[in-house]
N, C-alpha and C positions, 0 to 999 in steps of 0.2 A: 727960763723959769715959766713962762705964761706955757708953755707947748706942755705942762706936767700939771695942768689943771684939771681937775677932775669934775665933769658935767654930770650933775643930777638929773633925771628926768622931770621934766614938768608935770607937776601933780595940783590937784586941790584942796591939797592940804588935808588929806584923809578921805574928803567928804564924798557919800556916794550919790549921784543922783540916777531916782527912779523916773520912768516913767510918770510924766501926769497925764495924759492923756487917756487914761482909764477909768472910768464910770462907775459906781455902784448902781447896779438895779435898784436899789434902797435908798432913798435920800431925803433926811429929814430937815426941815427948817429947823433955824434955832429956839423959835416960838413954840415950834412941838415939840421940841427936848423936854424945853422948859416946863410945859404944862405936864408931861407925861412923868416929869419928876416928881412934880405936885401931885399929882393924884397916886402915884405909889408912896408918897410919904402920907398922905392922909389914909389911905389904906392901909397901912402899918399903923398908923396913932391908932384906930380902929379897930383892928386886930389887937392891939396892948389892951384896948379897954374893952372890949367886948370880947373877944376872941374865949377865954375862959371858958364861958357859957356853951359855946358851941364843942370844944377840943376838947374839955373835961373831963 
């Protein structure tokens, strides 16, 4: 009975792994996300409240 065993290949359980090793030309700190969020959110408040005036 053990000779009628049937052997799975060893996997990862699905998971694929990429390369890390790969750079973006682009790299932002979290601190400049952060503020870049901020000032397109107050440029949109701004646009709600003024915007009218100008796009009318």
């Amino acid at each position: 009975m053990a000779d009628n065993q049937i052997r799975m290949p060893s996997g990862q359980g699905g998971l694929i792994r990429y390369s890390e090793e790969e750079k973006s030309r682009l790299e932002f700190s979290p601190g400049m996300v952060l503020i870049l969020c901020i000032l397109l959110i107050v440029f949109i408040i701004l646009l709600h409240l003024f915007g009218g005036r100008f796009f009318a």
